[in-house]
Each structure stands twice: as structure tokens, then as C-alpha cells.
C-alpha positions as CSV (number, residue, x, y, z in Angstrom):
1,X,-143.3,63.5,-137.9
2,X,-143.2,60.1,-139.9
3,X,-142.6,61.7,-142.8
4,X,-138.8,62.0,-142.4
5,X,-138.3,58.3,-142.8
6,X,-141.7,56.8,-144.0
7,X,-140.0,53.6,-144.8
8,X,-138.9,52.8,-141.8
9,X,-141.1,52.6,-138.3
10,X,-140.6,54.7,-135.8
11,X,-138.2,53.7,-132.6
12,X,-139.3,54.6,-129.2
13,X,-137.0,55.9,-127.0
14,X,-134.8,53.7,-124.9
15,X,-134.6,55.8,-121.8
16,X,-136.4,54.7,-118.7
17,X,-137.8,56.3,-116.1
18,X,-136.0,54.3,-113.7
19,X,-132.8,56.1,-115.0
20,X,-134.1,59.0,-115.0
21,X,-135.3,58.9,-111.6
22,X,-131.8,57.3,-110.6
23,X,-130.1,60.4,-111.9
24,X,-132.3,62.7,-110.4
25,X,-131.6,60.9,-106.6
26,X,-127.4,61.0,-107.2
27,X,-127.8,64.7,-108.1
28,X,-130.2,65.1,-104.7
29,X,-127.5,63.3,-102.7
30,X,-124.7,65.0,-104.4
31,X,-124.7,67.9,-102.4
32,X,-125.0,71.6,-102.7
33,X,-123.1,71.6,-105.8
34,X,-125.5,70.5,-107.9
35,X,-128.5,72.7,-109.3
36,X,-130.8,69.8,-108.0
37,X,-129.3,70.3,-104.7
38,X,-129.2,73.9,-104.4
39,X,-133.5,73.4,-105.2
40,X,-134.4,71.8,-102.1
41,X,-133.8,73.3,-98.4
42,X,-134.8,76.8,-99.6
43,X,-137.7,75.9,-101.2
44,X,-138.7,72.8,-100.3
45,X,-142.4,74.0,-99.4
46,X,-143.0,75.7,-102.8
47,X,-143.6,71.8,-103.9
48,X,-145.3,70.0,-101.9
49,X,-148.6,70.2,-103.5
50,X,-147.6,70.6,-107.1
51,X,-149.2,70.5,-110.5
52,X,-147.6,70.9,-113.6
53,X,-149.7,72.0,-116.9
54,X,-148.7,72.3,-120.4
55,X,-147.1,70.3,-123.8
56,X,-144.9,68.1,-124.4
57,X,-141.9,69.4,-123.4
58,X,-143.5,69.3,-119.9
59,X,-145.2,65.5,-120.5
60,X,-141.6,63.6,-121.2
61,X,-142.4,63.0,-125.1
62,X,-140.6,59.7,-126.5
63,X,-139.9,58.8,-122.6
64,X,-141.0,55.4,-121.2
65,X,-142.6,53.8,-119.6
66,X,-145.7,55.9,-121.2
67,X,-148.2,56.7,-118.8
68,X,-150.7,58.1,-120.8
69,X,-150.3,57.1,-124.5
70,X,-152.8,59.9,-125.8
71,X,-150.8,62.6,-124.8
72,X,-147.4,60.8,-125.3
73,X,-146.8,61.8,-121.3
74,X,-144.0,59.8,-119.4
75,X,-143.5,58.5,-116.1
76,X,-140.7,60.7,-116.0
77,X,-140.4,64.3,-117.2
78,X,-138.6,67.5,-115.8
79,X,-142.0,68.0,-113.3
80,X,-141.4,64.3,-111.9
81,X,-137.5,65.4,-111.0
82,X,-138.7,68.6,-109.5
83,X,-141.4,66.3,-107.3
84,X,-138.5,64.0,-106.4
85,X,-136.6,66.9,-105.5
86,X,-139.5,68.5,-103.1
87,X,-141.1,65.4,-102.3
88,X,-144.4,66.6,-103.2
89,X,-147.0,65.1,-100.8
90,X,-149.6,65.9,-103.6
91,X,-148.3,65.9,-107.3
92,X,-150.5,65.5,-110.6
93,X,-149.2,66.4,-113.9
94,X,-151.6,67.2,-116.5
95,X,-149.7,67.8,-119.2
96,X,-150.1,66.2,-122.8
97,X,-148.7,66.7,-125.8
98,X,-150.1,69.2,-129.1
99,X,-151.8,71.1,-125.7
100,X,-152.4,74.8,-126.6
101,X,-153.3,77.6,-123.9
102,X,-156.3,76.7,-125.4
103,X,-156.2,73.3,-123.2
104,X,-155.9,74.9,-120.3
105,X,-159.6,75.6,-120.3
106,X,-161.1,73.0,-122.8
107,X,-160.6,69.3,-123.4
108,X,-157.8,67.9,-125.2
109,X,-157.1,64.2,-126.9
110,X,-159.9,63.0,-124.1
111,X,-158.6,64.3,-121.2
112,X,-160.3,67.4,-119.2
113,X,-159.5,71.0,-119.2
114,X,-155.7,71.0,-117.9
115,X,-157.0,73.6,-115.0
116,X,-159.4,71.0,-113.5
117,X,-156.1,69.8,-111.8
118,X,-155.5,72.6,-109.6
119,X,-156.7,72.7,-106.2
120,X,-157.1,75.8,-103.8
121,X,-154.2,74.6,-101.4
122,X,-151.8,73.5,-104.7
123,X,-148.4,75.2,-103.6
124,X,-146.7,75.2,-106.8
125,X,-148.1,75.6,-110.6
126,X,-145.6,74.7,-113.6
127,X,-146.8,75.7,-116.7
128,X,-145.1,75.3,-120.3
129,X,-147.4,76.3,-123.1
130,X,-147.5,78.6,-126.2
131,X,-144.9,76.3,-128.6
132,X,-147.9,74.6,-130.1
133,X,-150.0,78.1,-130.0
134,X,-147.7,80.1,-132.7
135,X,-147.5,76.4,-134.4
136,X,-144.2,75.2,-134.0
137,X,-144.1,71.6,-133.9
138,X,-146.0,71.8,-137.7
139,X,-143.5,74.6,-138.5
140,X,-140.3,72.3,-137.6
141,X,-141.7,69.3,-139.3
142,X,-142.5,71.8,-142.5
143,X,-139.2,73.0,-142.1
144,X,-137.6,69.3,-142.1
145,X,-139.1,68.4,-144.9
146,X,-138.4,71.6,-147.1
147,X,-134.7,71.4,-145.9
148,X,-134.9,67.8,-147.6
149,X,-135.8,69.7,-151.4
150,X,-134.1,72.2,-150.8
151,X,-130.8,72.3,-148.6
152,X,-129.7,76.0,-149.6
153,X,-131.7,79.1,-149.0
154,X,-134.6,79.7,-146.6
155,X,-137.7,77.8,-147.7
156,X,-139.4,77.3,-144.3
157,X,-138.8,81.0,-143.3
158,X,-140.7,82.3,-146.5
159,X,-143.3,79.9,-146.2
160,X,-143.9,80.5,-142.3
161,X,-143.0,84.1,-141.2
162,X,-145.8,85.9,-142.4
163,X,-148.3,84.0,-140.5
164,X,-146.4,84.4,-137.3
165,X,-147.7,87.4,-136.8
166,X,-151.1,87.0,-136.2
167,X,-150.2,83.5,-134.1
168,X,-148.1,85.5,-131.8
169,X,-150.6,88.5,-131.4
170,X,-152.9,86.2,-130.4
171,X,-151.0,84.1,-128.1
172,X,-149.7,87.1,-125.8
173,X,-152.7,87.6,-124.3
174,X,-153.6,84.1,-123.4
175,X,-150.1,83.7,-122.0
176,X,-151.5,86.3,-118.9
177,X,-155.1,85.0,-118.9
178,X,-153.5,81.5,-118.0
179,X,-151.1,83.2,-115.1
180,X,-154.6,85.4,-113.7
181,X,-156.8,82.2,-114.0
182,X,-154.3,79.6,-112.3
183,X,-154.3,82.0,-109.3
184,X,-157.8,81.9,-109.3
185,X,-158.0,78.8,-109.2
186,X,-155.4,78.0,-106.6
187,X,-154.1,81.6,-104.8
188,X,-151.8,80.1,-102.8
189,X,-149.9,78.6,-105.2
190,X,-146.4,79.7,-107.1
191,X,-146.8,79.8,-110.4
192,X,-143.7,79.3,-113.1
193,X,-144.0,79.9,-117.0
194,X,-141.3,77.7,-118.2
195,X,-139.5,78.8,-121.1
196,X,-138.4,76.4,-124.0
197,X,-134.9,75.3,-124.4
198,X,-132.6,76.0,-127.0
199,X,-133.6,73.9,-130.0
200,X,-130.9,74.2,-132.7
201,X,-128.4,76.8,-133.5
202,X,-128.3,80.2,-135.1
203,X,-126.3,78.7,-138.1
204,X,-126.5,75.0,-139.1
205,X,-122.8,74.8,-140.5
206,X,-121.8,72.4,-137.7
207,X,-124.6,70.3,-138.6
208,X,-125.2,67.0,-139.3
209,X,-128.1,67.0,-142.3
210,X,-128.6,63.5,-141.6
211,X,-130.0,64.2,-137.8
212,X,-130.9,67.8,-138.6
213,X,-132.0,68.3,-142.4
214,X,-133.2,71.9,-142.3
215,X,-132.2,74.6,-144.8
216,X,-128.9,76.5,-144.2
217,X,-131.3,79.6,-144.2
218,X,-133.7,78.1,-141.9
219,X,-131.3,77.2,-138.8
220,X,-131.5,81.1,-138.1
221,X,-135.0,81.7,-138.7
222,X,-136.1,78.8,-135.9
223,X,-133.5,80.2,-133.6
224,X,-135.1,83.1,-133.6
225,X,-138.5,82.8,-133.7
226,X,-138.0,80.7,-130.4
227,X,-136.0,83.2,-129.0
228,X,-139.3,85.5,-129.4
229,X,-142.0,83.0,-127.8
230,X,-139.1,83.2,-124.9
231,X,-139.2,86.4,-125.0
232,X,-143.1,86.7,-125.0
233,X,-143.4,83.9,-122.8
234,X,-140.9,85.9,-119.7
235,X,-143.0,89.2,-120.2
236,X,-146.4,87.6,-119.8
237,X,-144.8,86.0,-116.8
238,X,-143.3,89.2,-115.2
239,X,-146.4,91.6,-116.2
240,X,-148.8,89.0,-114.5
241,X,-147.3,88.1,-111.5
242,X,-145.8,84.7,-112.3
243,X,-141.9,83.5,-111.8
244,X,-139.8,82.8,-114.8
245,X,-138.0,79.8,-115.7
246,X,-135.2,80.6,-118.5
247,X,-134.6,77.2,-119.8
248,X,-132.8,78.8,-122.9
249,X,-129.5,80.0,-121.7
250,X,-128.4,77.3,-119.8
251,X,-129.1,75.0,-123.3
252,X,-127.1,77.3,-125.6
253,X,-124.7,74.8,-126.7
254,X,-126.5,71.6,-126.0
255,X,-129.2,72.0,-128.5
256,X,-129.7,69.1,-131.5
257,X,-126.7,69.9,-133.3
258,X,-124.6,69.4,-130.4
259,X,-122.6,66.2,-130.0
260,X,-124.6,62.9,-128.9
261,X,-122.5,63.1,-125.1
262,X,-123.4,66.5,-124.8
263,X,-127.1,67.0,-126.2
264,X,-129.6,67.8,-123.9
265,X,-132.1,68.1,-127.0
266,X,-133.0,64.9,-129.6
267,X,-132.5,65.3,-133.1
268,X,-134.7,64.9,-135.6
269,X,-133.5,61.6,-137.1
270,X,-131.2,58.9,-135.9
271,X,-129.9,56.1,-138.2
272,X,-132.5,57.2,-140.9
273,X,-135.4,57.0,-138.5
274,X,-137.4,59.5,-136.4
275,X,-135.6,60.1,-133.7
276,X,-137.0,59.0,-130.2
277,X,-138.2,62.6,-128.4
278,X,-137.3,64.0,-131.9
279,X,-136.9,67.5,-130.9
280,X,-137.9,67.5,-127.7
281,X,-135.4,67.0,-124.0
282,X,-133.9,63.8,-123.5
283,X,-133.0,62.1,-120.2
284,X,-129.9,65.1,-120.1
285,X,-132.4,67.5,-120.9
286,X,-135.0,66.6,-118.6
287,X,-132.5,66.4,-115.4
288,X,-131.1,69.8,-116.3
289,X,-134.8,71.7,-116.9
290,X,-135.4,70.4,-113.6
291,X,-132.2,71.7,-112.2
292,X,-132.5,74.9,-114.1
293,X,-136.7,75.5,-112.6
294,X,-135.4,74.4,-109.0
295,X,-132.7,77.3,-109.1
296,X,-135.3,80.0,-110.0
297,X,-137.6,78.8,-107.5
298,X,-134.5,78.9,-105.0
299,X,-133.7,82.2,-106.0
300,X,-137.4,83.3,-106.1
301,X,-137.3,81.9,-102.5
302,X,-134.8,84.7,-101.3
């Protein structure tokens, strides 16, 4: 996504996983209170041999340290607060970013087929998959970069909608053949489709172009068309067998446009440069997706 700024390098992101980690133990310690918290005595078994698959938002994008630079994947990401939280006695996350359900079965940026990593005890699965299937991160950048020519209108959503289509057709099937092959793989396991959070706004008009340069047109055409991977996403999930996680809702507000205290989601830019985990969760976002996917699992728990 260096083309937002191409005069200027892009910044890493200054959050550690030493903070994150930190934050994740105060909420643990907090008490029942917290969504952490309220993760942990119910369903403390559901993690302790846990594997998390998927993209970036599941890899900590523009977190360091970097573990693996390939796959841009962190030493802390919303799987490593939910292994803090259960204490995982086995934990391996394979996720990397651009990974498509495709990845799941085949090789991707060097590293083996995502599915390698389960194991026939693994307890619990977390998967979250399908953004880079329907072409989103391309879509977003596209939509960046038309917004820039053209601030009025809707230039990303004609460009982009018609293809859709197709991309979603043929991602709802490999949304269940993931869910029916992970519990294959590992049958005693609990598997969780994680939703994406809430990315920007239905209307841009509390904006700030500089951060967020889309069209005016375009804020509601990317709010939607996440809304419907969700969607798609939570019906695969419930038709095969797998739990839920609705990051989404508890996001509205805190997406990119939101303020920078409040933000659980990075802007595009910052000070004229790409914006460290441009679009993706920062050290708010992560904690909270953890919270959030601990909840479910508590609930799913009875």
C-alpha cells in the first residue's frame, strides 16, 4: 500500500508485544468484569491446545517484534491474548498475511499448507479467512487511491461491484470445506470463524481525508460489502458446525474514522505516511477481538 505516500517510507508500528501482552494480564487480573476475564474459568479447556489459521488480521499486521517477516505475523496478535488468557499448553499460529482459504490447503509466501498445523488432540481452531478471497485488501487500496482523483461520487464501487459476484460465489463454499476439513483433521477440536471488525463507517462525513482518503460514495459501498463477507462468513459457520465470533458489532464505533483514543482499527495514513497496521487492529483492537472470541467461546461453553 505504498502508493498512498510514495515519497515518504513506510513507518512500522510502534506497538510492542510486551504491551500488548501487559494489557492482556491487567485485564486477566482485573476480574470478572472484563470480557478477558469472563473467557477463562468456563472455558479454560477449550484452549489449551490451540491453533489459530488465517490472514492478517489473525497474524498482528504492523505489530512487533515480527516473528515471521514473510507473513508480516507478530509476536502478539488477538490469538496470542486468547493463549495468555487459556494458558495454552500447546499453541501455534499459522497465520500470515494475503492467506486465502486457498492457504489452508496449499503453500503460501514459503510456509506450508496452514492445515499442517493441526493436530488430532488440538482443542481449539481459530480461523479468520475469506477478506483476501473476495479481494479486499486490493479493493481498499484501489479504493484509496481513486478517493485521491476523485473525492466525490463512487469510483471504487463502479469499478469493484461487479466482480464481487463471482468472488463471493466462490468463496461460500470454501468457507464450509475449511470448517468440515479442520474437523477432520483435528475432531476434538472447537472450531471458531472469526468475523472481521468494522473497518470504516457507512458515511465518511466525519472523516478525516487525510487518514481516510476514500470517495464520499465509497465509505458506504466498503461498509457494506464487509457487512456481506460477515454475513457469509456466520452462515458457513452455523451451516457447518463451527461457532461464530462477531467481531463487527462490538467495533461499530471504533472503526478508522473514529478518534485516535478510541480506534480499535488503523487508518490508512498518518502524518502523510502509510499508516503502521494501515487498516488492520491495533494494540486496542487486538485486546478487544480477543475479549470479544473469549465471550463466544464462554457463552458456547454453556
Amino acid at each position: 500500500m505504498s502508493r498512498y505516500a510514495p515519497q515518504r517510507p513506510v513507518r512500522r508500528a510502534t506497538v510492542t508485544a510486551t504491551a500488548v501482552l501487559g494489557a492482556c494480564a491487567a485485564l486477566v487480573t482485573a476480574g470478572p468484569g472484563t470480557a478477558l476475564a469472563e473467557g477463562t474459568g468456563a472455558t479454560g479447556s477449550f484452549g489449551a491446545r490451540y491453533v489459530a489459521l488465517g490472514d492478517s488480521y489473525a497474524s498482528g499486521f504492523g505489530i512487533i517484534p515480527v516473528e515471521h517477516e514473510a507473513c508480516g505475523r507478530g509476536k502478539a496478535n488477538y490469538p496470542h491474548v486468547l493463549r495468555t488468557v487459556y494458558k495454552s499448553k500447546s499453541y501455534t499460529n499459522a497465520a500470515c498475511g494475503g492467506a486465502t482459504t486457498r492457504s489452508i490447503w496449499n503453500a503460501h509466501k514459503g510456509e506450508p499448507p496452514q492445515i499442517k498445523a493441526l493436530k488430532p488432540d488440538t482443542t481449539l481452531v481459530t480461523v479468520s479467512v475469506g477478506g483476501n478471497d473476495i479481494g479486499f485488501e486490493k479493493i481498499v487500496t484501489e479504493c484509496a487511491f481513486l478517493g485521491v482523483q476523485q473525492p466525490t461520487g463512487a469510483p471504487c464501487q463502479s469499478k469493484f461491484k461487479g466482480g464481487l459476484e463471482d468472488d463471493f460465489k466462490k468463496l461460500e463454499p470454501r468457507i464450509a470445506s475449511v470448517v468440515i476439513d479442520i474437523k477432520r483433521k483435528s475432531p476434538k477440536a472447537t472450531v471458531v470463524l472469526v468475523g472481521y471488525p468494522a473497518l470504516v463507517p457507512a458515511s465518511g462525513a466525519t472523516c478525516d481525508r487525510s487518514e481516510v482518503p476514500f470517495a464520499a460514495g465509497d465509505f458506504s459501498f466498503l461498509h457494506g460489502t464487509l457487512v456481506r463477507l460477515n454475513t457469509m462468513i456466520e452462515e458457513q459457520a452455523r451451516k457447518a458446525g463451527a461457532v461464530y465470533a462477531d467481531t463487527y458489532k462490538p467495533s461499530v464505533g471504533y472503526h478508522m474514522c473514529a478518534s485516535d483514543d478510541k480506534r480499535m482499527i488503523q487508518p490508512l495514513l498518518a502524518d502523510g505516511r502509510v499508516a503502521p497496521a494501515a487498516a488492520h487492529p491495533n494494540l486496542r483492537g487486538i485486546i478487544r477481538m480477543g475479549g470479544t472470541i473469549s465471550q463466544v467461546l464462554a457463552k458456547h461453553a454453556g
